[in-house]
TORMI-788250 format. One line per field, with one value per residue (C-alpha): residue number from 1; x, y, z. Coordinates in steps of 0.5 Angstrom, whole numbers, always signed. Layout:
N
pos NUM:...
u X:...
v Y:...
w Z:...
END
This chain:
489
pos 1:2:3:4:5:6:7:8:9:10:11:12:13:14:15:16:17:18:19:20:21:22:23:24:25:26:27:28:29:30:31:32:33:34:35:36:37:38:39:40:41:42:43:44:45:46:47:48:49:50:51:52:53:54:55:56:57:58:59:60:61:62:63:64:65:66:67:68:69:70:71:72:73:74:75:76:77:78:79:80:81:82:83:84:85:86:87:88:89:90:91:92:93:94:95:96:97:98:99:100:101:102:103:104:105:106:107:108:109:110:111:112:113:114:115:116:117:118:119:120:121:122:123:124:125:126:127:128:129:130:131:132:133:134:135:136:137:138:139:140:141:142:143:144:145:146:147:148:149:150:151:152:153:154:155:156:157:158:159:160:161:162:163:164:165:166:167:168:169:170:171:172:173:174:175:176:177:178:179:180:181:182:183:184:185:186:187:188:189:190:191:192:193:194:195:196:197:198:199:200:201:202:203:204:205:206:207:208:209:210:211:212:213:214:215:216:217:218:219:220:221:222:223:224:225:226:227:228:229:230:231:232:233:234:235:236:237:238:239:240:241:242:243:244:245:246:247:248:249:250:251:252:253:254:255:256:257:258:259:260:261:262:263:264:265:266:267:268:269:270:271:272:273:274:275:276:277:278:279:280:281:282:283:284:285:286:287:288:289:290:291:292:293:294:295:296:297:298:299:300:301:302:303:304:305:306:307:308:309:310:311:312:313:314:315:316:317:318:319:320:321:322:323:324:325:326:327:328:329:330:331:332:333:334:335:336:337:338:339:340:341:342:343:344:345:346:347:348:349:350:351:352:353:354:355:356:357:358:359:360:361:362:363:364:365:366:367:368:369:370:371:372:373:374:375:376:377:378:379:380:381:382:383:384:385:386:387:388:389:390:391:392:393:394:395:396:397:398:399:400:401:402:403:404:405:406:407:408:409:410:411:412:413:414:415:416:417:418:419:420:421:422:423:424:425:426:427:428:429:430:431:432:433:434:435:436:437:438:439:440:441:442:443:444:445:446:447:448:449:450:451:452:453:454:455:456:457:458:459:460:461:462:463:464:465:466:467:468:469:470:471:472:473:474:475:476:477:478:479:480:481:482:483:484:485:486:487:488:489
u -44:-46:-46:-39:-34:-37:-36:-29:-26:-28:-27:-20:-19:-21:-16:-10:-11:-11:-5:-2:-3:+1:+7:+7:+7:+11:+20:+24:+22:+17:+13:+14:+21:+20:+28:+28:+23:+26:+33:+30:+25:+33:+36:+31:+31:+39:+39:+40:+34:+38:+44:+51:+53:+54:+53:+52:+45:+43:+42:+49:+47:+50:+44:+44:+45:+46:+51:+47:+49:+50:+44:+38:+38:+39:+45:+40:+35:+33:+33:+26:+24:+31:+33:+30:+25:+24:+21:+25:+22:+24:+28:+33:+35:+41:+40:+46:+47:+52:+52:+58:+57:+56:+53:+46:+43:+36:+32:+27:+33:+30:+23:+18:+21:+14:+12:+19:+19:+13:+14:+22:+23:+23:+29:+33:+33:+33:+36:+35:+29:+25:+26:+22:+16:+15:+17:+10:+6:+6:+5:+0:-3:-3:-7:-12:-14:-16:-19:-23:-24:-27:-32:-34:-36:-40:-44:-45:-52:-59:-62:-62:-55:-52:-50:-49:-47:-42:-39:-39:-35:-30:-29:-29:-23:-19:-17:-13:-7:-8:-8:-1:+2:+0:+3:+9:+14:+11:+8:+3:-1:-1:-2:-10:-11:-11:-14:-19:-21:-21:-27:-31:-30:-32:-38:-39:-39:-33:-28:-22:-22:-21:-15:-11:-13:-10:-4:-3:-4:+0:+6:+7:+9:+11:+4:+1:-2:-4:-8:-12:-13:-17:-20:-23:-26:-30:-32:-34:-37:-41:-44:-46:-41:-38:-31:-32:-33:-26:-24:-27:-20:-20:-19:-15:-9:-7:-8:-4:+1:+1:+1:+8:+12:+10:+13:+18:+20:+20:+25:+30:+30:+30:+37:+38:+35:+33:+32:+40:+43:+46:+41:+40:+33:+32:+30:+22:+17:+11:+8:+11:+10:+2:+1:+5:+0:-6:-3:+0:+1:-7:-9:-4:-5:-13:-10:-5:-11:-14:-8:-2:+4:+11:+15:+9:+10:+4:-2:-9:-13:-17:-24:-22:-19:-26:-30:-28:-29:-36:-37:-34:-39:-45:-45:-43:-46:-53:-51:-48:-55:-60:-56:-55:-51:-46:-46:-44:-38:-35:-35:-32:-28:-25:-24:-21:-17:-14:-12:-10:-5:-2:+0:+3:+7:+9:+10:+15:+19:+19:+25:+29:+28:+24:+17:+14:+8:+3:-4:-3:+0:-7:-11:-12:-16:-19:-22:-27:-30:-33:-34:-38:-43:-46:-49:-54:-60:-65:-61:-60:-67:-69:-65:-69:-76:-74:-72:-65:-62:-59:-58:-54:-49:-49:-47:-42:-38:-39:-35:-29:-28:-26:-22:-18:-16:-14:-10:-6:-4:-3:+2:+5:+5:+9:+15:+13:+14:+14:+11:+9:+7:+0:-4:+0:+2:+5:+11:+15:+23:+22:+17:+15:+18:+11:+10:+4:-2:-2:-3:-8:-12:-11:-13:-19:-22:-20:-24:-30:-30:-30:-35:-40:-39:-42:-48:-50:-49:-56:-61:-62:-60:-59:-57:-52:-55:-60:-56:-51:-53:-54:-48:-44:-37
v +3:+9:+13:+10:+12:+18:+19:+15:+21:+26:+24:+22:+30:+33:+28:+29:+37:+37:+32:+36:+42:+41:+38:+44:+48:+45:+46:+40:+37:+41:+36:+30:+26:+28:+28:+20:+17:+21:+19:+11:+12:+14:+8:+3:+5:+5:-2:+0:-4:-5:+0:-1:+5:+10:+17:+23:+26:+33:+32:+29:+22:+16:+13:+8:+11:+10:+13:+18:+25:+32:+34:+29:+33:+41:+42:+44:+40:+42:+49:+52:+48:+45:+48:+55:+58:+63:+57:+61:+61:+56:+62:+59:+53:+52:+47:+46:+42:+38:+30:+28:+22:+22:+19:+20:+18:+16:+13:+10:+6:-2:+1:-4:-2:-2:+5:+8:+3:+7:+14:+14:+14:+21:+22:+16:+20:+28:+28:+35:+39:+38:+30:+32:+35:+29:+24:+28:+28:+20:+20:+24:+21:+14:+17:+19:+13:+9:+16:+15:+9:+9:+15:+10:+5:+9:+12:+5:+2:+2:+6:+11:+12:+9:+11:+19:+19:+14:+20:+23:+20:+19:+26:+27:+23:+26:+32:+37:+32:+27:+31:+34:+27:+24:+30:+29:+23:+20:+12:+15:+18:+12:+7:+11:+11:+5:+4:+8:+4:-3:+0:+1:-5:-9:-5:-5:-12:-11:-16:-14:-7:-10:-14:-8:-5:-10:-12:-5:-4:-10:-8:+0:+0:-3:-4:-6:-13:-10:-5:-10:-15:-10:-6:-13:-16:-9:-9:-16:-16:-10:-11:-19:-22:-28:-29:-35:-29:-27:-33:-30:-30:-23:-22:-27:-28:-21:-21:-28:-24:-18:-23:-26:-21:-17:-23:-24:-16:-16:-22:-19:-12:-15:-16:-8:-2:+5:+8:+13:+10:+14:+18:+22:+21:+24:+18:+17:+13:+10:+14:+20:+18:+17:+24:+26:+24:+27:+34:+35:+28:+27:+34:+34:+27:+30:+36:+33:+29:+34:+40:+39:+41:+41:+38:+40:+48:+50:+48:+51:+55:+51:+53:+50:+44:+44:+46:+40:+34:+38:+36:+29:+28:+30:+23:+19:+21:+20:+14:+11:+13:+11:+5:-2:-5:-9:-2:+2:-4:-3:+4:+4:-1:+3:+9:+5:+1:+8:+10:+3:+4:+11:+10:+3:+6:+12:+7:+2:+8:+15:+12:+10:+15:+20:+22:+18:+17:+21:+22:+20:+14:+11:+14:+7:+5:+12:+11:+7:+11:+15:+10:+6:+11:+11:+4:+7:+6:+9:+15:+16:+15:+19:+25:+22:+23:+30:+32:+34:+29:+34:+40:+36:+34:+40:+44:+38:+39:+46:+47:+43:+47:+53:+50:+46:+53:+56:+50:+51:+58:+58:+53:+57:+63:+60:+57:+65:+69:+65:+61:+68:+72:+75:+70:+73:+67:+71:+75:+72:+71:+64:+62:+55:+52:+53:+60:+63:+62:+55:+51:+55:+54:+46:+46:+51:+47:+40:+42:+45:+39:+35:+37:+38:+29:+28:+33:+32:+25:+23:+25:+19:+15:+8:+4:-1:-7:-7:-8:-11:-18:-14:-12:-16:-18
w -43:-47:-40:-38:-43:-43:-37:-35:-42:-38:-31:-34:-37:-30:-25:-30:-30:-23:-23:-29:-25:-18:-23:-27:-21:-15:-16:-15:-9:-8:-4:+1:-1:-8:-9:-6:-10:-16:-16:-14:-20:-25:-21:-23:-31:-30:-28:-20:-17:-11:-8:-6:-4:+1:+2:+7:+5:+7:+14:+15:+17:+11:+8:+1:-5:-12:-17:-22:-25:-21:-25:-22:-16:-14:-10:-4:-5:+1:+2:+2:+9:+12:+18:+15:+20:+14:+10:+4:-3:-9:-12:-7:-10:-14:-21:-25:-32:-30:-32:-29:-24:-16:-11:-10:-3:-3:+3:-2:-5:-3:-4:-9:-17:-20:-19:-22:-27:-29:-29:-29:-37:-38:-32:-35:-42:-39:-32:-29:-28:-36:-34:-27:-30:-35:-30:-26:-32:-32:-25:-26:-32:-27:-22:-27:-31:-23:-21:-27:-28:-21:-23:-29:-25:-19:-25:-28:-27:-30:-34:-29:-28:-23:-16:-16:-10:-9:-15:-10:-5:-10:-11:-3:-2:-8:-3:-5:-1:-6:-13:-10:-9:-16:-20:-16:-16:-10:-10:-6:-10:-14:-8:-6:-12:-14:-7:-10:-15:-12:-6:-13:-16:-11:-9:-16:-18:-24:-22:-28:-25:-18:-21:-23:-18:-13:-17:-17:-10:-8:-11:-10:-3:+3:+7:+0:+2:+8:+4:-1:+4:+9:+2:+0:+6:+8:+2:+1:+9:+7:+2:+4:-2:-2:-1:-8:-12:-12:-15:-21:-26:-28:-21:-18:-24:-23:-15:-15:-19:-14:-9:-12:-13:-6:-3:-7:-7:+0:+1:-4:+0:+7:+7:+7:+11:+8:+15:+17:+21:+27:+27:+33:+36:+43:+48:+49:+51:+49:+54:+51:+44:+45:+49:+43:+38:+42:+42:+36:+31:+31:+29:+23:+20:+20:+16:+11:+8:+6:+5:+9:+3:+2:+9:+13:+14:+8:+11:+9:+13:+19:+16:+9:+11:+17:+10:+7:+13:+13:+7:+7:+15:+10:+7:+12:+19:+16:+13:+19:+22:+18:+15:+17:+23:+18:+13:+20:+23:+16:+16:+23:+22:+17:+21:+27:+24:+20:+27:+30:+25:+24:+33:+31:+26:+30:+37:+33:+29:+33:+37:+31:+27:+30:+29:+22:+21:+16:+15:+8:+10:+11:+6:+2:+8:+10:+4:+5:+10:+5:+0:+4:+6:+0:+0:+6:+2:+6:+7:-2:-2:+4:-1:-7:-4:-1:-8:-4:-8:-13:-8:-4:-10:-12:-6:-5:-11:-13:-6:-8:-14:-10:-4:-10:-12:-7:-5:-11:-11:-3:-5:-12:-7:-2:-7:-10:-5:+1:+7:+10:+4:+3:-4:-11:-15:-20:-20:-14:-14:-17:-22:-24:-31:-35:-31:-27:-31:-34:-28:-25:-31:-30:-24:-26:-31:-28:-21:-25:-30:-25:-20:-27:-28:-22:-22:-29:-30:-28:-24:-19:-14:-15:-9:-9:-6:-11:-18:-15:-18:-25:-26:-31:-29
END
């Protein structure tokens, strides 16, 4: 235990400057669907836990709403990518301090209110920009105690430290994308997160940590349940467990609990629908839809996991996000190589099923609403490719004997740090100065509300503090399938 609080501390501070970095240096609604969920997250701290109005929202399709001041939201909310083959900087935003009531669209209206129930407080106190920026630290600070907490619990082990490279992996799945998303107001930073964490502590044996995770993950989002149910059997198909370890209470009260409430939830909020209604799709078929997704959906559902920002037009250079699934394949192909059968149906499992699923979405909404799935939809479940890896025995001791075990490491972690920041002022550029100007995240026509300077140096000492956890917290590996029955519940 000396190792874990160590580690979960410091863990804790480098996930949250990251996190605390992106909400310093994104403008309102500065990533995907920031301006629903934030209104969705004042609707719920002002007893607004389902909608019963009606409004125009910027694309002049009616879609719920809720009844909030005209400060919650700029006048333009969407000017900085909408209908703008400019993409012009945040500069164009028009902010006001009016609170007088109006009605406030949001097409996350019927979403689970768990999540906004977190992180919306500072809104329901301040409900213009200040509100915005503490509502994301939350955020932030959500995302980072999982994270963390993660990190704890793969360094957990015997006296030689614990699995460094299952470290690893959960600094691989933290990609640019997901520090984005948990410094902004989205449940979806949260609902990786918490995917995150439950691959962990069911690979780790921690009961407790894998029943917050999954009350967690149960109740964030719409596919939740799908989530924990296909996290859960992965894990315990790969790692050999027996289902009955699952009835342990400190996983099943709080499991039964997210369980409960994901139904109950979805009773309550099938009598509505977020989707706009009339809006005009060109017609299309599943053929034309799947040729779709081989020329283009796929490869930005590839890019977004790693780096594909604001409403998809900032995207980073192919050799970053290419160096970055470099990275991710120098753990997992030689596992899939050198480990077990049941260890390589997992690992694809994962892969394929992230896959299946992204296409069904896309074949089941695109001819209501238009294109719709994302990458990041399916990171709870992407996840488990890279997590799973680490449980190749032979490939972690292969490395050990070699003496590659550090270097490996070290060159993973120490090439996170420089992507992490380019990822950042990419973006500062963009809302600066523009999606065409050369990299200067200062001095543009908009500047964030902290300035230029200090997210940089969040996200500069979370992404070097980070990568130093994992390369300085012990100096072997410890397979997993070994300490498993150590471990204490």
């Amino acid at each position: 235990m000396s190792r874990v609080r160590p580690a979960f501390v410091a863990a804790f501070a480098a996930f949250f400057l990251l996190g605390t970095a992106w909400a310093l240096a994104l403008p309102v609604n500065g990533t995907y669907d920031e301006k629903q969920h934030l209104v969705r997250a004042f609707a719920v701290w002002t007893g607004q836990w389902l909608p019963h109005e009606r409004a125009m929202d910027a694309g002049g399709i009616e879609t719920n709403a809720f009844i909030g001041p005209r400060s919650l939201l700029p006048d333009n909310a969407d000017c900085t990518w909408i209908d703008n083959p400019a993409y012009h900087p945040a500069s164009c935003l028009v902010t006001n301090g009016d609170r007088t009531s109006t009605l406030v669209p949001s097409a996350a209206a019927r979403y689970s209110p768990v999540y906004y129930a977190l992180v919306g407080l500072p809104l329901r106190i301040s409900p213009d920009g200040a509100g915005l920026i503490w509502a994301r630290l939350l955020s932030a600070v959500l995302s980072a105690l999982l994270l963390a907490w993660a990190v704890a619990l793969a360094l957990r082990g015997t006296s030689s430290g614990g699995n460094r490279l299952l470290a690893l992996a959960v600094l691989l799945v933290a990609t640019p994308m997901l520090a984005d998303l948990a410094g902004s107001i989205n449940p979806n930073g949260l609902e990786i997160s918490a995917a995150v964490l439950l691959f962990v502590a069911v690979l780790r044996r921690s009961w407790g940590a894998a029943g917050v995770a999954s009350v967690l993950l149960f109740t964030v989002r719409d596919l939740g349940p799908f989530f924990v149910l296909a996290v859960l059997a992965l894990s315990l198909f790969v790692t050999r467990t027996l289902p009955r370890e699952l009835l342990r209470r400190a996983f099943l009260v709080p499991a039964a609990l997210g369980a409960g409430f994901a139904v109950f939830w979805a009773a309550i909020a099938s009598r509505g629908s977020d989707l706009g209604q009339g809006r005009p799709v060109p017609p299309t078929t599943s053929g034309a839809i799947l040729s779709d997704i081989v020329h283009s959906r796929a490869e930005f559902w590839a890019r977004q996991i790693v780096g594909q920002f604001n409403y998809g037009e900032m995207m980073l250079p192919i050799a970053v996000i290419g160096l970055w699934y470099l990275l991710v394949a120098a753990l997992v192909v030689p596992a899939v190589w050198l480990g077990d059968w049941r260890l390589r149906l997992g690992i694809a499992a994962a892969f394929a099923g992230s896959v299946a699923l992204l296409v069904a979405l896309e074949l089941y909404f695109a001819p209501k609403v238009g294109h719709f799935a994302h990458g990041r939809y399916v990171m709870p479940l992407g996840v488990g490719v890279v997590l799973l890896a680490p449980l190749a025995d032979r490939y972690a001791q292969w490395l050990s004997n070699r003496g590659w075990l550090d270097r490996l490491v070290l060159v993973c972690a120490a090439l996170t740090v420089p992507m992490h920041i380019y990822a950042l002022v990419r973006v500062m550029t963009r809302f600066e100065r523009g999606v065409t100007a050369g990299l200067n995240p200062f001095g543009g026509g908009w500047t964030p509300p902290a300035g230029s300077v200090t997210p940089l140096l969040c996200a500069l000492v979370g992404a070097v503090l980070l990568g130093v956890i994992v390369t300085r917290s012990s100096v072997r590996p410890t397979p997993v399938h070994s300490t498993a029955n150590t471990l204490s519940n």
